[in-house]
C-alpha positions in Angstrom: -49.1 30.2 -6.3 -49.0 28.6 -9.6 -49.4 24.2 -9.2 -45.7 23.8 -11.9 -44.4 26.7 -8.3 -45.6 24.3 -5.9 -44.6 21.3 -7.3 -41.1 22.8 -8.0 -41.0 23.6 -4.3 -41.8 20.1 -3.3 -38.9 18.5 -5.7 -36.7 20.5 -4.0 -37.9 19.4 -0.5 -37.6 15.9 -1.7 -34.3 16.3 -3.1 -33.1 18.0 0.1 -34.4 15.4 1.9 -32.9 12.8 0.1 -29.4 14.9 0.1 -30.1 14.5 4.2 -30.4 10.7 4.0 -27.5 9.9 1.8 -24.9 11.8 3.9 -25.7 10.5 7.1 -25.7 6.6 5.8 -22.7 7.1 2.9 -19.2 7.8 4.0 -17.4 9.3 1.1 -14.2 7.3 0.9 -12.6 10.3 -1.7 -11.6 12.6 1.6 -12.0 9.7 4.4 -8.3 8.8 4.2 -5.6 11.2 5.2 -3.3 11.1 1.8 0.3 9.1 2.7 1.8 9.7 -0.9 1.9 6.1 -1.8 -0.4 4.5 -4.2 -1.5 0.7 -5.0 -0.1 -1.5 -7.4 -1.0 -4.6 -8.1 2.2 -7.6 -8.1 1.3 -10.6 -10.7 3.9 -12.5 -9.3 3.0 -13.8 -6.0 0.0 -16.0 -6.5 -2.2 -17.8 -4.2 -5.3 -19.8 -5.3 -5.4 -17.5 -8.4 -5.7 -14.7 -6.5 -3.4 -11.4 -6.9 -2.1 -9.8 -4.3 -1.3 -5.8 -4.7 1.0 -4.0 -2.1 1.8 0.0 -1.5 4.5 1.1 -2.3 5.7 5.3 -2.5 4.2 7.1 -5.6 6.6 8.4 -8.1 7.6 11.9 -8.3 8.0 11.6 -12.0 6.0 9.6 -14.9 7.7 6.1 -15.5 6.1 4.9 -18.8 5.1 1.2 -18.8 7.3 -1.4 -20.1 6.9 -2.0 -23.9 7.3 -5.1 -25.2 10.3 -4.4 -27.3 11.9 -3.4 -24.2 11.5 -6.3 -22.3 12.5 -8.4 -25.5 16.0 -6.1 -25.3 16.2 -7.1 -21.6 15.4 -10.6 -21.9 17.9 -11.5 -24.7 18.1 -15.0 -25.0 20.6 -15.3 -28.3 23.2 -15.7 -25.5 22.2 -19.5 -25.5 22.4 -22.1 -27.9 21.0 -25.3 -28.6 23.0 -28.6 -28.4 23.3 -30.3 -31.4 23.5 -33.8 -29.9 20.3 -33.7 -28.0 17.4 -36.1 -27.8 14.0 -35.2 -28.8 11.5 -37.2 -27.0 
């Protein structure tokens, strides 16, 4: 045999080898979970020594686009309320 045939043979020992080693000390968390349909989302409101919480909650069926901020501007409409005209400025 040629040396590049030998030394091609001993990479792929190696390599097997290696392949060997990784899955018996790794746990490949992509297929460890059984799928529940619900998904992670992380909740900005609930706050606890600036740390955010996330819960689970069910995944949606359908694509919900995000929240623009022109819609929440519509949402949050504040021209309902006025400003007296008698009040103090400290």
């Amino acid at each position: 045999m040629k040396a590049e045939t030998k030394y091609f043979i001993e990479e792929l020992e190696r390599r097997q080898h290696l392949e060997e080693l990784y899955n018996q000390t790794y746990i490949e968390f992509d297929t460890y979970f059984k799928y529940s349909g619900k998904e992670e989302i992380r909740v900005r409101t609930y706050k606890y020594e600036d740390k955010n919480y996330s819960k689970i909650v069910k995944a949606p069926e359908e694509y919900v686009e995000p929240p623009t901020f022109l819609t929440i501007q519509e949402e949050n409409d504040m021209t309902k309320y006025k400003l007296k005209k008698d009040r103090v400025v400290w």
